[in-house]
Wavefront OBJ file of the C-alpha trace (Angstrom):
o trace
v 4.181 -4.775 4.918
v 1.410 -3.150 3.304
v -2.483 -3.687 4.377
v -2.791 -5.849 0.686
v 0.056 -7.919 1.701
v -1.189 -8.369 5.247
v -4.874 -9.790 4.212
v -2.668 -11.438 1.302
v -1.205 -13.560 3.607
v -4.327 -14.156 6.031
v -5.943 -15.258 2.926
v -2.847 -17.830 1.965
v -2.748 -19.003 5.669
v -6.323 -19.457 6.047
v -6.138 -21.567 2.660
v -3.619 -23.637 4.008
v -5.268 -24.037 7.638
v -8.142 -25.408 5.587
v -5.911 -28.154 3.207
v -4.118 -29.219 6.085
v -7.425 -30.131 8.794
v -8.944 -33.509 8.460
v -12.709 -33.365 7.233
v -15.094 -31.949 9.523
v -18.541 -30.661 9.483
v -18.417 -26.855 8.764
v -19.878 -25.774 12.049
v -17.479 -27.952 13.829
v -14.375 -26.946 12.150
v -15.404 -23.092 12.412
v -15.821 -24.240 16.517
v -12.648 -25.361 16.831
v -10.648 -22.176 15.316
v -12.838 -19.858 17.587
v -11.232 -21.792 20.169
v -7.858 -21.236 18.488
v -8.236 -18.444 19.664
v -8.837 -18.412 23.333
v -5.471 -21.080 23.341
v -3.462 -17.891 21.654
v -4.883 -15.665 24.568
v -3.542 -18.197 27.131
v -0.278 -18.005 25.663
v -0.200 -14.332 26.044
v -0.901 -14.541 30.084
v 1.382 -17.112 30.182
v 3.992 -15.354 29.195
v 3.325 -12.292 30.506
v 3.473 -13.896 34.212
v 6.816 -15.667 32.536
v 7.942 -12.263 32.211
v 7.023 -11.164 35.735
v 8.115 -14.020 37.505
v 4.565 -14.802 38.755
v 4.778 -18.214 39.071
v 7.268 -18.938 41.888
v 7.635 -22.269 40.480
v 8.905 -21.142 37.308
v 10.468 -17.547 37.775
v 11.406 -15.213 35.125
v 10.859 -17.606 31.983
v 9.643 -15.337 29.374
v 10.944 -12.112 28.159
v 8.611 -9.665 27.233
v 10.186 -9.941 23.508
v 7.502 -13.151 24.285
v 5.038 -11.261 24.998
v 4.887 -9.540 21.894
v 5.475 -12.576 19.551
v 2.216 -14.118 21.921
v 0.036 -11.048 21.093
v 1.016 -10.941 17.238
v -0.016 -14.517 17.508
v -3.631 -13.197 18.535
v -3.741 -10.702 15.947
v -2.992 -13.593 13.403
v -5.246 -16.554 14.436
v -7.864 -13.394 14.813
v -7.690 -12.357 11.571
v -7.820 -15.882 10.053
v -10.901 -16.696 11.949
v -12.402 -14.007 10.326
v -11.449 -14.950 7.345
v -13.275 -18.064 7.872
v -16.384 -16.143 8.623
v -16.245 -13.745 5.661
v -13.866 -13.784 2.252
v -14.512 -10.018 2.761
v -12.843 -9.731 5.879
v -10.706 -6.916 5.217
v -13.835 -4.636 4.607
v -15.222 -6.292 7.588
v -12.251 -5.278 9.743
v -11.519 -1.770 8.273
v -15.551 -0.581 8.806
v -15.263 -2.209 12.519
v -11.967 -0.410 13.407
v -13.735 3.064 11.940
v -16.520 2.612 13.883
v -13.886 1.990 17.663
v -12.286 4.848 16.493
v -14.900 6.902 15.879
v -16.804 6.147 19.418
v -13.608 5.924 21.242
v -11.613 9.043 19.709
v -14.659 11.580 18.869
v -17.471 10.536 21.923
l 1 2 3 4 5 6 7 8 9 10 11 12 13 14 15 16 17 18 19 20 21 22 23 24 25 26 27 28 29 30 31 32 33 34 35 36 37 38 39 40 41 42 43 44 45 46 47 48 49 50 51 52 53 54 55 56 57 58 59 60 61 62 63 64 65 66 67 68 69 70 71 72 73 74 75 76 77 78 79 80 81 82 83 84 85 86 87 88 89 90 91 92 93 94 95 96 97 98 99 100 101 102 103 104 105 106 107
């Protein structure tokens, strides 16, 4: 997948997220997806003790095949929350990512 069909289809789900919610006031509605959010994250530590057996309850009850599909998850809600924010989030993204590399890989 290219980077144009990636925000492509962050644009197309973030259309559809927005046709699909019942009517709320802006603020409220942009609320709620940051929150998305944090509920993806959870998913991601809950499978990642699935896939340790933390719980002793549960056991093994997540591969870490889950793991990945939980993180990608992230990614996604992520990158449609920005979307929300800004129609220009793939600038948005692409100057923030220069700037982490650019701190992180040439201090």
């Amino acid at each position: 997948m290219s980077d144009d069909d990636l925000w492509e289809s962050i644009d197309r789900l973030q259309d559809w997220l927005v046709s699909t919610q019942p009517a709320r006031p802006p603020q409220e509605a942009l609320l709620l997806q940051m929150l998305k959010l944090s509920e993806e994250v959870g998913e991601v530590a809950e499978a990642v003790i699935g896939a340790t057996g933390q719980n002793p309850r549960k056991g093994v009850s997540h591969t870490w095949d889950d793991v990945q599909s939980e993180l990608c998850d992230v990614i996604i809600t992520a990158a449609v929350a920005l979307r929300t924010l800004t129609p220009e989030a793939r600038e948005v993204f692409a100057a923030h990512l220069a700037r982490v590399t650019g701190r992180s890989l040439n201090p």
